[in-house]
N, C-alpha and C positions, 0 to 999 in steps of 0.2 A: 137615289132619292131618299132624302131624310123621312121618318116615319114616327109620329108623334102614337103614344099611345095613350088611351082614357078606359077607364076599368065601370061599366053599367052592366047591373045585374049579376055580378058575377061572370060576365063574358069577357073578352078581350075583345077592340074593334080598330084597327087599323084608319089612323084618320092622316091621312099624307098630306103633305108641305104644298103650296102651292109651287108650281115650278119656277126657278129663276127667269125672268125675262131673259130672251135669245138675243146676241148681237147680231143686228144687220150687216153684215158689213164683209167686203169680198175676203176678208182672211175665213170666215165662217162657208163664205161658199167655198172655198179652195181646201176645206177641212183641216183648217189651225187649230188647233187645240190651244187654246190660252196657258195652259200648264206645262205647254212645252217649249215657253218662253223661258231666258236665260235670269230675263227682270222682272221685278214685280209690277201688275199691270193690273188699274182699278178703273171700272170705263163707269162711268154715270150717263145718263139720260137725262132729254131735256129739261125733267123737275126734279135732277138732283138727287136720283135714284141711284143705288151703286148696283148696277145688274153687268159686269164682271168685275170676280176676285180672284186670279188665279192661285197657283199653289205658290208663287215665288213671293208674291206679295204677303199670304196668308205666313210664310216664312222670315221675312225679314221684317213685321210688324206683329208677332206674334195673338195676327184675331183671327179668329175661325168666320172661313168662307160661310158657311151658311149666315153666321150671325150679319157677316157684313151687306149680305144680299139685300137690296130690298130698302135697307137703309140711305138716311142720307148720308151724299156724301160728306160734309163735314163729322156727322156724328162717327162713323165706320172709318172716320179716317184724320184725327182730329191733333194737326200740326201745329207746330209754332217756329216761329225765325228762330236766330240764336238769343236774340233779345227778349224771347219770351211773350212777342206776341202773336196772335190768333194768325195765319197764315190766312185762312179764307176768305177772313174778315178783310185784311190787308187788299188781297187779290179779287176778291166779289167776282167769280169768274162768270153769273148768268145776272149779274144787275153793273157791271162796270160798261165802260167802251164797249162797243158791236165791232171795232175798227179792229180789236184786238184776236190775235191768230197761238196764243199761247205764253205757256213763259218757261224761260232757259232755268237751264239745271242749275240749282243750290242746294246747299248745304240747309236741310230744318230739322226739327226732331217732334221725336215721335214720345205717348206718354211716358212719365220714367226717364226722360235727357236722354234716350236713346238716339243718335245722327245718321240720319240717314239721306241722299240725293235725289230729289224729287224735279221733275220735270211736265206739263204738260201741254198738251194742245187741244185747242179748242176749235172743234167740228161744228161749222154754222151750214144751213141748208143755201143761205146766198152770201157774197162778201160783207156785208152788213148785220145779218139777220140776225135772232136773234139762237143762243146755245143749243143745238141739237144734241151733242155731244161731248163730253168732260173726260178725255183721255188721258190717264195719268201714269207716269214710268216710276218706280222706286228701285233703287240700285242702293245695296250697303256699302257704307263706306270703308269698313275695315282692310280690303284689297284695297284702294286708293291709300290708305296710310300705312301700309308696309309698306305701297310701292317709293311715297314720298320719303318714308324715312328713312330705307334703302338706297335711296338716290341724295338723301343729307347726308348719310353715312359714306357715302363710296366720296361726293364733294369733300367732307375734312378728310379723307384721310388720303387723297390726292392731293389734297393741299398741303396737309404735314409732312408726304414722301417726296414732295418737291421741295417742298419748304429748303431741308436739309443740305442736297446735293448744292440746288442755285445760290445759295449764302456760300458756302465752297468754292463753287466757281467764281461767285462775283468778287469774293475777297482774294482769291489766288490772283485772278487777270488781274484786277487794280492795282494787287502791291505791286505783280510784274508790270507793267507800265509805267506807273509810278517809281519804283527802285531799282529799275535793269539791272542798270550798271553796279550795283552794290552785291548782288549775290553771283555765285560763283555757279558755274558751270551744274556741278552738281544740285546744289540747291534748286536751280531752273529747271531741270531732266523732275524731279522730286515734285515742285510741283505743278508742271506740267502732268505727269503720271498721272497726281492725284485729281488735276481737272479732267483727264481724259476718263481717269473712273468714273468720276461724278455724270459725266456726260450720258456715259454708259447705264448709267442707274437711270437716270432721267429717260432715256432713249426705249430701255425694258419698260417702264413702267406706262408710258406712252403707248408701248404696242400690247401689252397686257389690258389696256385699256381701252384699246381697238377691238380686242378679242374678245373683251365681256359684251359691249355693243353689238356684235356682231351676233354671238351666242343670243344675247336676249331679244334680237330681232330677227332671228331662225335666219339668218344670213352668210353663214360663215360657210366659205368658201373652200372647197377639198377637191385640187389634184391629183386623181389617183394614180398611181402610178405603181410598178412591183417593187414590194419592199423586203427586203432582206432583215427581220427581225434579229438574228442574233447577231448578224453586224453591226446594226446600230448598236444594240447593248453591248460591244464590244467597246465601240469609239467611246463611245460615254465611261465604261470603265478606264480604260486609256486618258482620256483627259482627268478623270481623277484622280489616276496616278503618278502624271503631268506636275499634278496640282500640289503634291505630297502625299498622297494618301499612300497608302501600304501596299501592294500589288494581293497580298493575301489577305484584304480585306474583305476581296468580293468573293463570292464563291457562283456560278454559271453551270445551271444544268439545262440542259437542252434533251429534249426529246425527240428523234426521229421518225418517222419522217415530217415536215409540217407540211403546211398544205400551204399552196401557193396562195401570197398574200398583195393585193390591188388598195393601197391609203396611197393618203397624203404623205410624202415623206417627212416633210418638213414638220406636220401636225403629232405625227408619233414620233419624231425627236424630242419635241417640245414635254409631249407625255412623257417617254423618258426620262427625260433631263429633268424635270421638277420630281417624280417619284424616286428616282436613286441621288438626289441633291438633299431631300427631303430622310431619306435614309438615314444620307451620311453626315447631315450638320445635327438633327435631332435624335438619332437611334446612337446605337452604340453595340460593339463587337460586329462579326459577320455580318454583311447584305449578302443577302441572298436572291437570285434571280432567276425563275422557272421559267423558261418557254417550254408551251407543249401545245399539240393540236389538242381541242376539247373531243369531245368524247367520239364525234364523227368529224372523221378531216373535212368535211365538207361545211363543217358549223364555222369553221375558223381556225384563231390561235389564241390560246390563254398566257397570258405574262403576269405574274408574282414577285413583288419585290416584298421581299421580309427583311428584318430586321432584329438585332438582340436585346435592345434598349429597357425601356419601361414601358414601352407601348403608350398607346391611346386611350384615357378613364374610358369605361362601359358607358358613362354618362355624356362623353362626348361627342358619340362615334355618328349619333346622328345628324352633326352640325359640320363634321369635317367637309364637307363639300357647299360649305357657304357661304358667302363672300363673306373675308373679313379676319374667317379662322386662325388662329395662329396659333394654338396648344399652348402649353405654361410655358413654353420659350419666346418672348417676343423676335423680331426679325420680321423682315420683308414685309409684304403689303397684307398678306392674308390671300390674295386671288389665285395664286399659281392652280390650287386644289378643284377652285371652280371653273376655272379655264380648263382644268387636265379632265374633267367629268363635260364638259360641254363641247370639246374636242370626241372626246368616245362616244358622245351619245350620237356626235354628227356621222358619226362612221356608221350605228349600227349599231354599237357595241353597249358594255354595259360598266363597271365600275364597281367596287365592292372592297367597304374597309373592316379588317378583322386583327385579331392578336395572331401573331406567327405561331410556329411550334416554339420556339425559344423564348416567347413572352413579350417580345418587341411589337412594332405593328407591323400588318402585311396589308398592301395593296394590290388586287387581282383584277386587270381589266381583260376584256374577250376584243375579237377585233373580230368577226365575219369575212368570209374570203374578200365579199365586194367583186365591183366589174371594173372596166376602163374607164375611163371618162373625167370630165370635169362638172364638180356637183353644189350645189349651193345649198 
């Protein structure tokens, strides 16, 4: 309780606040705490009293709960549309319609052009009667415009990584249709190849884009199964060598004994295959790859891929798992990195980007034994 102080006679005397009016109302009998709300939440009484102001509210409109107690609400709480006009005046929530049950969330602002999502509902004692109650929601908008501009950002650049491929295909299949008979065997084989590439690019970027959905809707789906860790990093090095790379360009240290290990196979190939592709188009000299059990075989297994390169700026290191990242080398889409962090996190595990011992970067993720099953 607030405590006002007045100084007579040379004494101190204690003169206290009158107490905030109590809400009736069943969340008070079931003992809600108004501050343990996630939103801001300003309830008026039927003459337009503000008797609650929780802490979220007092938070995302910068007034102190006491000042706003007691107050009306317009004054404690004094909006405007985006045009600039009076919001309560507009809505007259205790002299408009009786018919009326509230009003949907919009966008108003607060003194200062601050935007904020205001919603409320209006508590009548009969369907007609006249406002017992002025309940009102506040929710900031800054999470809503990351999430929109993260969902314009991921639109163009889905757009531009298509863009690409389908102009390649549409112009290969045309002239083949159109010119059969004029190019030669090889020519055809040539670009056939390269529509089946383009196909291929289209097809990853499709299912990388299944995977973010999936990730941001805690949905992503893991058949566990026993996985043979230094196999996989085995095959992945194999296809890189396939592919031209140097057979001594990888170097595989393995610690025995690991501890039996229950993932997704498919999901820690995929980890694999973007941290050692990742390696090998942007690093330079040895990859380096450590399997070991963490410090108790029962924690799991730690895998490290290093690198000799230039590493990763200090300045970047805390974006590299965001959609979009691509380091000063453009290529690819940017997501591989949030896909490969939202695969580990599904398992359990963790994810961690640092400078190698050689100056390149290193990527260290843990994996937890896990159990059998199928897990979403």
């Amino acid at each position: 309780m607030s405590v006002g102080i007045s100084r007579q006679a040379g004494a101190h005397r204690s003169v206290p606040r009158p107490a905030a009016p109590r809400i009736d109302s069943p969340a008070a009998e079931l003992g809600l705490d108004p501050d343990d709300l996630p939103d801001g939440l300003v309830v008026a009484d039927e003459k337009g009293r503000v008797v609650c102001f929780n802490a979220a509210a007092a938070r995302i409109t910068a007034v102190c709960p006491e000042e706003a107690l007691g107050q009306s609400v317009e004054d404690a709480l004094p909006l405007e549309d985006l045009e600039g006009r009076r919001w309560w005046q507009l809505t007259d929530p205790y002299g408009g319609l009786a018919i009326r049950i509230g009003q949907p969330e919009r966008n108003l602002l607060l003194p200062g052009g601050r935007e904020v999502l205001v919603s409320a509902r209006y508590v009548r004692t009969r369907p007609t009667g006249p406002l017992h109650r002025l309940v009102i929601s506040i929710r900031d908008t800054e999470a809503r415009r990351r999430t929109e501009r993260s969902h314009a950002e991921l639109i163009a650049t889905v757009a531009h990584e298509l863009r690409s491929p389908l102009t390649s295909v549409k112009g290969f299949t045309a002239t083949l249709l159109a010119k059969w008979e004029r190019f030669t065997d090889d020519q055809k084989k040539l670009m056939l190849e390269t529509v089946d590439a383009d196909a291929n690019r289209v097809t990853r970027l499709i299912a990388e884009l299944l995977d973010i959905s999936r990730i941001d809707s805690g949905r992503l789906e893991l058949r566990r199964q026993p996985v043979d860790l230094p196999a996989a990093v085995g095959r992945h090095i194999q296809a890189h060598v396939a592919a031209g790379q140097a057979p001594d360009r990888f170097l595989v240290r393995l610690q025995q004994p690991l501890p039996d290990l229950w993932a997704d196979p498919d999901k820690i190939d995929q980890v694999l295959s973007n941290l050692l592709e990742n390696a090998v188009r942007h690093g330079e000299g040895t990859v380096t790859i450590d399997v070991a059990p963490q410090t108790s075989p029962l924690e799991g297994t730690a895998v490290t891929v290093s690198d000799e390169g230039p590493g990763i700026p200090e300045e970047s290191m805390g974006r590299v798992f965001t959609r979009f990242w691509r380091g000063s080398k453009r290529g690819g889409t940017g997501l591989g990195l949030y896909i490969v962090k939202g695969i580990v996190e599904a398992h359990g595990g963790t994810i961690t980007v640092g400078r190698g011992p050689a100056g390149g970067a290193e990527f260290r993720f843990t994996l937890p034994v896990g159990t059998p099953g199928y897990l979403l």
